[in-house]
C-alpha positions as CSV (number, residue, x, y, z in Angstrom):
1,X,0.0,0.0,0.0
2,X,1.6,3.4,-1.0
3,X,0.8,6.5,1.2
4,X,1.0,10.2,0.5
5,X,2.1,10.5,4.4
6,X,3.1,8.5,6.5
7,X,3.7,9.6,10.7
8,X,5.8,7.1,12.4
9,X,7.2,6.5,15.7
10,X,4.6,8.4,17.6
11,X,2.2,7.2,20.6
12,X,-1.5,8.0,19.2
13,X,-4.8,8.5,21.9
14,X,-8.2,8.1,21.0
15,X,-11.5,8.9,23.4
16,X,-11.1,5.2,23.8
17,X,-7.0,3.4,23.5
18,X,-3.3,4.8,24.0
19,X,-1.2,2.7,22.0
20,X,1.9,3.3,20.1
21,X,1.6,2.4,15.9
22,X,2.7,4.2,12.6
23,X,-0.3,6.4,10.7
24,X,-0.7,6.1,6.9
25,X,-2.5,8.6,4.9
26,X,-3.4,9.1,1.5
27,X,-5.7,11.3,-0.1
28,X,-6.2,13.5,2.8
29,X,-7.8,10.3,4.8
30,X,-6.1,7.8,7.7
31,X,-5.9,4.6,5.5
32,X,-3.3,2.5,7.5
33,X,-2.6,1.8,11.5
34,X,0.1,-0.6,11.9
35,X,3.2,-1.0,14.4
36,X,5.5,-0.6,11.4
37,X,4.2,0.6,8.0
38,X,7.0,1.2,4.6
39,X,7.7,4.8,3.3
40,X,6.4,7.4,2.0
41,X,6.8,10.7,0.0
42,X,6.3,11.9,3.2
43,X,7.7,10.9,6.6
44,X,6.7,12.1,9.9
45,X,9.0,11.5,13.2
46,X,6.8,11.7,15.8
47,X,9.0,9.9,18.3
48,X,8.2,11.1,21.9
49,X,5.3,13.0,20.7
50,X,1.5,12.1,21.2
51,X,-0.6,11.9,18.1
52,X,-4.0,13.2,19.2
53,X,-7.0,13.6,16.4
54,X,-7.5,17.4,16.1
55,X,-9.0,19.4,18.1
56,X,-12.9,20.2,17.3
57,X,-14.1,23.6,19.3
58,X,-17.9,23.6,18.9
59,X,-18.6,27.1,20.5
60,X,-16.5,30.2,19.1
61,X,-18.5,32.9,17.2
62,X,-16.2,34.7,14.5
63,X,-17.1,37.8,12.3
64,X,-20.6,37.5,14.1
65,X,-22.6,40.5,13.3
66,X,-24.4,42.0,16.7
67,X,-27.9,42.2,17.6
68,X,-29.2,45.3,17.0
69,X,-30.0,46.3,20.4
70,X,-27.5,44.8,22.6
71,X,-26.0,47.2,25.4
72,X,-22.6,47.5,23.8
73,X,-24.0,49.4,20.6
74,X,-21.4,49.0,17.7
75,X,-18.6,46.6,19.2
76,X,-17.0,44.8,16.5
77,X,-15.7,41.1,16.6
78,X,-11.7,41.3,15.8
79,X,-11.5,37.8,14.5
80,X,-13.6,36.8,11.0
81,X,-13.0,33.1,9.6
82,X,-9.3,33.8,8.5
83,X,-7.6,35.0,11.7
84,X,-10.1,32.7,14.0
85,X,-9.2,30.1,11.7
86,X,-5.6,30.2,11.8
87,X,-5.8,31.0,15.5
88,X,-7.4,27.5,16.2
89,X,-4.9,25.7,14.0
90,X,-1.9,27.1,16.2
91,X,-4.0,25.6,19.2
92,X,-4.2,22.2,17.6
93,X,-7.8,22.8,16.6
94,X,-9.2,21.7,13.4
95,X,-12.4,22.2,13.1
96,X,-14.7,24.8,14.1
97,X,-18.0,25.4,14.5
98,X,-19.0,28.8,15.1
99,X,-22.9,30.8,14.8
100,X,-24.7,31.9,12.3
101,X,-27.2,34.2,14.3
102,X,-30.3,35.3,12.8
103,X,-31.7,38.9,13.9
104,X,-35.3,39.7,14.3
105,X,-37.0,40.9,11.6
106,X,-34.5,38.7,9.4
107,X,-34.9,35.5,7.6
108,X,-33.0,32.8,8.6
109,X,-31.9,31.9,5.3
110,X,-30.6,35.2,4.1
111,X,-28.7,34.9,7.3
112,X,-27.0,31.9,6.5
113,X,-26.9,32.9,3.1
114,X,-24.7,35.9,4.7
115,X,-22.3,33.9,7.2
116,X,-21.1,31.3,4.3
117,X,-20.4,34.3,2.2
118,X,-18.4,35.9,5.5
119,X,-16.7,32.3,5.4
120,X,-15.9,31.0,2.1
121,X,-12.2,32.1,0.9
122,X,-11.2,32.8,4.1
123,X,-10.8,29.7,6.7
124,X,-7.7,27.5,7.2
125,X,-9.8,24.8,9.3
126,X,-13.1,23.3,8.2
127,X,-15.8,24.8,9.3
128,X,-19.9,24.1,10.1
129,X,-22.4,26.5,11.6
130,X,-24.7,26.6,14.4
131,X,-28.0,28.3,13.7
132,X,-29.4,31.0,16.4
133,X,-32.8,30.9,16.2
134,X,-34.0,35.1,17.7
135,X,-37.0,35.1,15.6
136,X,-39.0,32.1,15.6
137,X,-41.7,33.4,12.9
138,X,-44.2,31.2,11.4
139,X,-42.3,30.9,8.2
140,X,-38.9,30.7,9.8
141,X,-40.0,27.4,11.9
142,X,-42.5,25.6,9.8
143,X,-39.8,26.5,6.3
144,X,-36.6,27.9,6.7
145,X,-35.2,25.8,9.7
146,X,-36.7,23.0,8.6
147,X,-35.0,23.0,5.4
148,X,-31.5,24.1,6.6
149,X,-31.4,21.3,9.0
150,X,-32.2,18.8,6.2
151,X,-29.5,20.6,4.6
152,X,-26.8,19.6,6.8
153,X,-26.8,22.2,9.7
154,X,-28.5,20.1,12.2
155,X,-27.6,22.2,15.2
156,X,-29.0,25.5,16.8
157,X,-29.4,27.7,19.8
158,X,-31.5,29.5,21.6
159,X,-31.3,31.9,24.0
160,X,-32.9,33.1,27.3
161,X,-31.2,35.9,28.3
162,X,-29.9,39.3,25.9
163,X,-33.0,41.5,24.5
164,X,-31.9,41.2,21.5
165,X,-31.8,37.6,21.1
166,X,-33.7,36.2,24.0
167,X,-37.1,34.0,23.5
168,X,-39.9,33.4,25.5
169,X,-40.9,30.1,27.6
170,X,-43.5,29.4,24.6
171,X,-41.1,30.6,21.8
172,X,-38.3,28.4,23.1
173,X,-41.2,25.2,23.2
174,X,-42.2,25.8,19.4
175,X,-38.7,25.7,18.6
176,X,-38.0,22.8,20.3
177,X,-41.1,21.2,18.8
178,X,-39.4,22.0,14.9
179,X,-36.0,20.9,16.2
180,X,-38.1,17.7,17.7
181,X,-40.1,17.3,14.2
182,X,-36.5,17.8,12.1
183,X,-34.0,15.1,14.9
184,X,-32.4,19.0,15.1
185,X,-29.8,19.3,18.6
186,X,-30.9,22.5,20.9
187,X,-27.9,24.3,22.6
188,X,-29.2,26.9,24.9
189,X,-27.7,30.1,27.0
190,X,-29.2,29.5,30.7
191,X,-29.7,32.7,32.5
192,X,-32.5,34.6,33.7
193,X,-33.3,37.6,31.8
194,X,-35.3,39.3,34.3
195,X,-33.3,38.8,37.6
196,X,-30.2,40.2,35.6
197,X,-32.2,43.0,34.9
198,X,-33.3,43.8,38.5
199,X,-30.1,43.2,40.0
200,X,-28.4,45.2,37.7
201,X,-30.3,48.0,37.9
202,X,-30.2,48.4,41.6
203,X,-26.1,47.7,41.4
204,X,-26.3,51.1,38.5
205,X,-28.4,53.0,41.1
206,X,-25.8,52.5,43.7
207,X,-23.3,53.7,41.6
208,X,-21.5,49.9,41.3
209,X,-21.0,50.2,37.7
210,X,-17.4,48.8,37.5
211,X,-16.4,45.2,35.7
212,X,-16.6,43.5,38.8
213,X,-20.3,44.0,39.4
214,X,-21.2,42.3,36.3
215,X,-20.3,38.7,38.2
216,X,-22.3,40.7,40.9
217,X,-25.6,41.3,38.3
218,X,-25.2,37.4,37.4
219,X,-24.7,35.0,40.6
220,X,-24.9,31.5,40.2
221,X,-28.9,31.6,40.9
222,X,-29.7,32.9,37.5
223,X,-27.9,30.0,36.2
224,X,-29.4,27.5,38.2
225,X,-32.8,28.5,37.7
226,X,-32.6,28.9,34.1
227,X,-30.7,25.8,33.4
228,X,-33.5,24.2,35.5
229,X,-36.5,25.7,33.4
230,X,-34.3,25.1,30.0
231,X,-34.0,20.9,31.2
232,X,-38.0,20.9,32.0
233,X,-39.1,22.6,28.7
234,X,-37.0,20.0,26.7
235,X,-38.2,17.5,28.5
236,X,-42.2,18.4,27.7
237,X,-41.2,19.1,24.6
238,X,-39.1,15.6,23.8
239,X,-35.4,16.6,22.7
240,X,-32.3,16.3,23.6
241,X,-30.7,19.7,24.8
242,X,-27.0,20.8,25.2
243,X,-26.7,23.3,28.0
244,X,-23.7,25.4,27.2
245,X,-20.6,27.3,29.3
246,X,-21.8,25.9,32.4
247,X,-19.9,27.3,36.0
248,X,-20.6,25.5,38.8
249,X,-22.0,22.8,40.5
250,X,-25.5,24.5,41.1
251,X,-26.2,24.2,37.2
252,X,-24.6,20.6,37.0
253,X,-26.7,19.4,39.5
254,X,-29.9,20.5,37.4
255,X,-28.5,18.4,34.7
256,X,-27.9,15.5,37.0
257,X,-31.2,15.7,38.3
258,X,-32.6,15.6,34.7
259,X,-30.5,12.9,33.6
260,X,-32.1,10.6,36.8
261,X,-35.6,11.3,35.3
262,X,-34.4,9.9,32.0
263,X,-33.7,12.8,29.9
264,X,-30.6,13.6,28.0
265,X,-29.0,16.5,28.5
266,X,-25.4,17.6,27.4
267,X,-23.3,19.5,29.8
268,X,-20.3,22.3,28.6
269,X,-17.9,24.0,29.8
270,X,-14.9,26.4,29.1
271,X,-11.8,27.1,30.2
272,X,-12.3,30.5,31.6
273,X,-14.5,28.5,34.1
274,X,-11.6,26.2,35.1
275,X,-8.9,28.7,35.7
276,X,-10.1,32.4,35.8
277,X,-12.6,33.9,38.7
278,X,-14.8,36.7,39.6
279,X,-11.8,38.3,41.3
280,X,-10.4,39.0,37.4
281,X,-12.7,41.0,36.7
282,X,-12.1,43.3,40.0
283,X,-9.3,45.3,38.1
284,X,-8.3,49.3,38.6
285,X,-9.9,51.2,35.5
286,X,-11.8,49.5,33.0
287,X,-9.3,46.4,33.1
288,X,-11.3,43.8,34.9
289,X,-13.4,43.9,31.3
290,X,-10.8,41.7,30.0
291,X,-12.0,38.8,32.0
292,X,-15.7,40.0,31.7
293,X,-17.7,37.0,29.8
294,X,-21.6,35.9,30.5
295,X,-22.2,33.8,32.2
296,X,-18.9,35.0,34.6
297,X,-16.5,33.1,35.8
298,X,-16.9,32.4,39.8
299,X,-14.9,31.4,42.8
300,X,-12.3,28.2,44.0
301,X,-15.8,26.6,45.1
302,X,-17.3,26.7,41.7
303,X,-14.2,26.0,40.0
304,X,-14.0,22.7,42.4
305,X,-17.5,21.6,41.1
306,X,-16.7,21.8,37.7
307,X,-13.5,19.5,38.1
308,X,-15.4,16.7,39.9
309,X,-18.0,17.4,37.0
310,X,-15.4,16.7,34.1
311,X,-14.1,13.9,36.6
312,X,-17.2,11.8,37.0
313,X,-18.7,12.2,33.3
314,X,-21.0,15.1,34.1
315,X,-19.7,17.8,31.6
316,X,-19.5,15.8,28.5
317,X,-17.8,18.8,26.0
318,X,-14.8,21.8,26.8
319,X,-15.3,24.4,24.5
320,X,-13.5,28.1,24.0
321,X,-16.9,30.0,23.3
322,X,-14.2,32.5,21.8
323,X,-16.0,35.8,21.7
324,X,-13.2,38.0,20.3
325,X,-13.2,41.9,21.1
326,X,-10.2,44.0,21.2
327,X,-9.8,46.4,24.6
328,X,-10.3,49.4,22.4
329,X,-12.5,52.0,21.2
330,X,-13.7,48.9,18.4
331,X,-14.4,46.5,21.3
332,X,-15.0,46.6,25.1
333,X,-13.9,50.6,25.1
334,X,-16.6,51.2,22.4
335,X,-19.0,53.2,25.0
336,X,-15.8,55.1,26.3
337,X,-13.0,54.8,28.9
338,X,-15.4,54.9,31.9
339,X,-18.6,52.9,30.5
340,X,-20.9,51.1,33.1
341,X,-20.6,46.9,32.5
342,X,-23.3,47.1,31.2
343,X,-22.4,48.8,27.9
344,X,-18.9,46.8,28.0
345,X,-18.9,44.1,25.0
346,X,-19.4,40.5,26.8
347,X,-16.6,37.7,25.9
348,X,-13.2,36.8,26.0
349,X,-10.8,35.2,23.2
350,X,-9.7,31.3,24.0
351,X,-10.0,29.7,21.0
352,X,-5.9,29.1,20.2
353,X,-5.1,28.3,24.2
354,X,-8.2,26.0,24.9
355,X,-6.3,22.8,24.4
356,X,-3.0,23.5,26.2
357,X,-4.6,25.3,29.0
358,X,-6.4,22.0,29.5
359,X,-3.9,19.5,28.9
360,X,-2.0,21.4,31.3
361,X,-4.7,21.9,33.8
362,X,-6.1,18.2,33.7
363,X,-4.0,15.7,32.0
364,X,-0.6,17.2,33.8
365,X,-1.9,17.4,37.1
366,X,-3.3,13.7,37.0
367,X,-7.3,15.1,36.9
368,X,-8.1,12.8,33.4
369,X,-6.3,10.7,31.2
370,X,-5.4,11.3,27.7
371,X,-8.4,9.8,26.7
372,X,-11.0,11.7,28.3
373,X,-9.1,14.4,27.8
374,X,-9.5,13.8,23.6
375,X,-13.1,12.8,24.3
376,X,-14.0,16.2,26.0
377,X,-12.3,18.0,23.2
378,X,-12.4,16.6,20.0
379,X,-14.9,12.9,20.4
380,X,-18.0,14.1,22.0
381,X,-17.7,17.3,19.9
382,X,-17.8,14.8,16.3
383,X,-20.5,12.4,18.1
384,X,-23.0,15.3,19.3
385,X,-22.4,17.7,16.2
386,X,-23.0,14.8,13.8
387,X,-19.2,14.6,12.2
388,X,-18.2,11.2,13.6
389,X,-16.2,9.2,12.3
390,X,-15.0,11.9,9.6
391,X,-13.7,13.9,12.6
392,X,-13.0,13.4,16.0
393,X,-10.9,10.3,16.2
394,X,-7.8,8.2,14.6
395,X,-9.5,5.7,12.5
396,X,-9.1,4.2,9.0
397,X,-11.7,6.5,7.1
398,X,-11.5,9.2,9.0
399,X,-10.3,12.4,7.7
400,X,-6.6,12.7,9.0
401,X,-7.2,16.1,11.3
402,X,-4.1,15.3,13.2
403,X,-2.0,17.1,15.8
404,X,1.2,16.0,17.0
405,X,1.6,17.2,20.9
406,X,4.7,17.6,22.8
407,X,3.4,16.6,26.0
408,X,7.0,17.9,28.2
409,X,6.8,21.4,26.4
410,X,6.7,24.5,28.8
411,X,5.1,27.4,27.5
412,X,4.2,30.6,28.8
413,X,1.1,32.0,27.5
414,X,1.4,35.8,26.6
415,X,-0.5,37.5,23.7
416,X,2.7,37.9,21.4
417,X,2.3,34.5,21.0
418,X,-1.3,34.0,20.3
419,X,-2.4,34.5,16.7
420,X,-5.9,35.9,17.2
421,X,-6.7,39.6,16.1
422,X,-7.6,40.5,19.8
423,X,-4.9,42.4,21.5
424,X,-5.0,40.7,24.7
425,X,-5.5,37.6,26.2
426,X,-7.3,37.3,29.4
427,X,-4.1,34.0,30.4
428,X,-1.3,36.1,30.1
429,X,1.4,34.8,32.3
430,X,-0.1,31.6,32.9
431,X,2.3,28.7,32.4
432,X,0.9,25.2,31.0
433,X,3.1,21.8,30.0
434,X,1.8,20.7,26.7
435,X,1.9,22.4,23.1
436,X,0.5,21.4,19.6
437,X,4.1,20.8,17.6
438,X,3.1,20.2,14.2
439,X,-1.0,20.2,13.3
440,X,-2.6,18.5,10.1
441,X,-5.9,19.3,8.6
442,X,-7.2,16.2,5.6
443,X,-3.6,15.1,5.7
444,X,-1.8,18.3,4.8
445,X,0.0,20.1,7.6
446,X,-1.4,23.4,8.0
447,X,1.0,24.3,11.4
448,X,4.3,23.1,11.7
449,X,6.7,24.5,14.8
450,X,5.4,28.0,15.1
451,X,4.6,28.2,11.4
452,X,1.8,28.9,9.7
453,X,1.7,26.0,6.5
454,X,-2.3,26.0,5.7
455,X,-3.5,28.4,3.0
456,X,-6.5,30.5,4.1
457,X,-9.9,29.2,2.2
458,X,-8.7,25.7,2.0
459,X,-10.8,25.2,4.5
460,X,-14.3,23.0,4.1
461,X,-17.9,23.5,4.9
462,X,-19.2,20.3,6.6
463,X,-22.7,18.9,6.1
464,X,-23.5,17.5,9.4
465,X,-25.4,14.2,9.9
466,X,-27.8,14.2,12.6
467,X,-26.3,14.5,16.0
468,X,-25.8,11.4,18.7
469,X,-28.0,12.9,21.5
470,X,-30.9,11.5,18.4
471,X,-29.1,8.1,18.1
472,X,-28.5,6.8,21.7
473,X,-32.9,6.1,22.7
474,X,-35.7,7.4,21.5
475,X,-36.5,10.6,23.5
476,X,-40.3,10.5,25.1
477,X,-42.1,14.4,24.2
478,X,-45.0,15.0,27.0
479,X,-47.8,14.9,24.6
């Protein structure tokens, strides 16, 4: 058998085996595992290296227009498909999966009509939407989603917080009911609209108007409570739901609940979650904004919760949920040098240091193994998203999205380093052990030791089967 490639010598993890075996690939696809394979025009050394499958971040937004309406009037996102892209790839991610949000007022067609045309030329990595349903008309549930899901984007999300985006109780049901009607996955954004709004507004009349109070506006309660109403509605309404950036244990124990009745439920998190806390945001000036992200991050206590979560099989995905704005007068300074949180853009850029904070932060320090680790990241991601086995894993087939990780390397994370467009990064200083050396994308290497390889628009859309959470039992609707 000849090979284009072939990557020899290294140790390769799945979600499910470590063992060490040669990798052929030809024609952009893993066509050979073997202990010893022949040449090829192409050798590899991947001697004391891991060979993981590339990393799949299934919540970033990139060159995401804003809601009209939305407190921080006229923030721009500093990353579009090229530099979130090529970000990603320098993180060992190799496929993204960012959102397509329709406005109200707006088809959701034209919308995603809009984002592939935002998206075609430009990415390194290969690329699928989510949908974000704001304005479920009659037409836009009973023939636009319909039709998009059955054309391959068989994801979306809804929100219940932002008055811009959010839906009602009953909105969020007759979405459900299409998504039910179409085998269509549900991610939602758990917080509760109205208590933000009260608490805020007493924290404005006070005068606490600084970063730090916007943790302050949105305690752990209004994540509880909505992720506890978001887990009953899916369950009347009969579909699976994916309950997204999750921050503690008050949350995950909503979902664990919900899982004892029966009901499946998908629980994410992110890394700001794991290693940053309210205290970040509690910065002279306006810095603390840097850190500011919705839902916020916490405390120790939370942080705790959401370890033993990722260690007993609660949280099932790690995502970046990359939001990138630059600390200027285009981003979080858009309303001005002394602007109250809650005219400060909300969301942090993490989608290039996602995988080596968490190596670092779990594998390292003896949390997970290597496989769970790959599971949380890249697996599940493929499963729920409906791109296993093309993606995901290190299987004859499968596309060879491949990143070759020195698991010794030291690295401390500053923004110089990063290759985003934001011009900070909310980790600077922090040290991790693990880097992505050399990263593959279809079998051709796109990052190789700190350079970039991959031409921008070779990337792919992906038509997505249907997702998993549809596959594993047939979910029960109340009526």
């Amino acid at each position: 058998m000849s090979f284009d490639t072939v990557i020899r010598g290294g140790t390769i993890a799945t979600a499910a085996d470590v063992f060490a075996a040669d990798l052929g690939i030809r024609d952009g696809r893993i066509t050979a595992i073997a202990e010893r394979l022949g040449d090829a025009d192409t050798v590899i050394d991947a001697t004391g290296r891991l060979v993981l499958p590339g990393g799949i971040d299934a919540h970033c937004h990139l060159d995401q227009p804003q809601a009209p309406g939305l407190a921080a009037k006229g923030a721009r996102m500093a990353d579009g498909f090229r530099s979130g892209s090529i970000s990603a790839a320098f993180g060992g991610t190799t496929t993204i999966v960012p959102f397509c949000v329709q406005h109200r007022g707006e088809s959701l067609a034209a919308a995603v009509a809009d984002y592939h045309g935002r998206a075609e030329g430009h990415a390194v990595t290969d690329y699928a939407f989510h949908l974000i349903v704001s304005d479920p008309t009659p037409a836009v549930l009973g023939q636009e989603l319909p039709a998009l899901i059955r054309r391959g984007h068989t994801s979306l999300k809804v929100y219940m917080t932002y008055e811009a985006m959010r839906l009602s109780d009953r909105q969020i049901l007759d979405v459900f009911e299409t998504a039910r009607q179409e085998r269509a996955v549900v991610l939602i954004h758990a917080e509760n609209h109205e208590i933000i709004g009260w608490l805020a507004d007493r924290l404005e009349r006070a005068g606490r108007t600084r970063p730090h109070e916007h943790a302050t506006s949105r305690p752990l309660p209004v994540e509880r409570e909505a992720t506890h109403r978001a887990v009953t509605l899916a369950e009347i309404a009969g579909v699976p739901l994916v309950v997204v950036h999750i921050t503690g244990g008050e949350p995950l124990d909503e979902i664990r609940r919900a899982r004892a009745r029966g009901h499946v439920v998908i629980a994410e998190t992110c890394p700001q979650y794991l290693v940053l806390t309210a205290d970040d945001l509690d910065m002279p000036d306006l810095l603390g904004a840097k850190a500011m992200c919705s839902p916020p991050p916490r405390d120790r206590t939370a942080q705790a919760a959401l370890w033993q979560g990722i260690e007993d099989g609660t949280i099932d995905i790690i995502n970046s949920d990359h939001a990138p704005y630059r600390f200027d007068a285009e981003g979080k300074l858009k309303a001005g040098p002394r602007a109250p949180f809650r005219a400060i853009a909300n969301g942090i850029p993490g989608i290039e240091t996602r995988l080596p904070i968490l190596f670092s932060e779990s594998v390292v320090k003896g949390r997970i193994d290597i496989q769970r680790f790959v599971a949380l990241t890249a697996t599940n991601n493929a499963r729920l998203y409906g791109l296993h086995p093309r993606k995901g894993t290190i299987a004859v087939g499968s596309d060879a999205d491949l990143v070759l990780w020195d698991p010794e390397r030291r690295v401390t994370i500053t923004n110089a380093l990063l290759h985003h467009n934001v011009d900070y990064t909310p980790y600077e200083g922090l040290e991790v052990q693990g880097w992505p050396e050399t990263v593959m994308s279809r079998g051709e290497i796109v990052v190789e030791r700190g350079e970039l390889k991959g031409s921008p628009g070779r990337g792919r859309f992906l038509v997505r089967d249907v997702s998993s959470a549809w596959k594993t039992r047939e979910i029960a609707a109340w009526i």
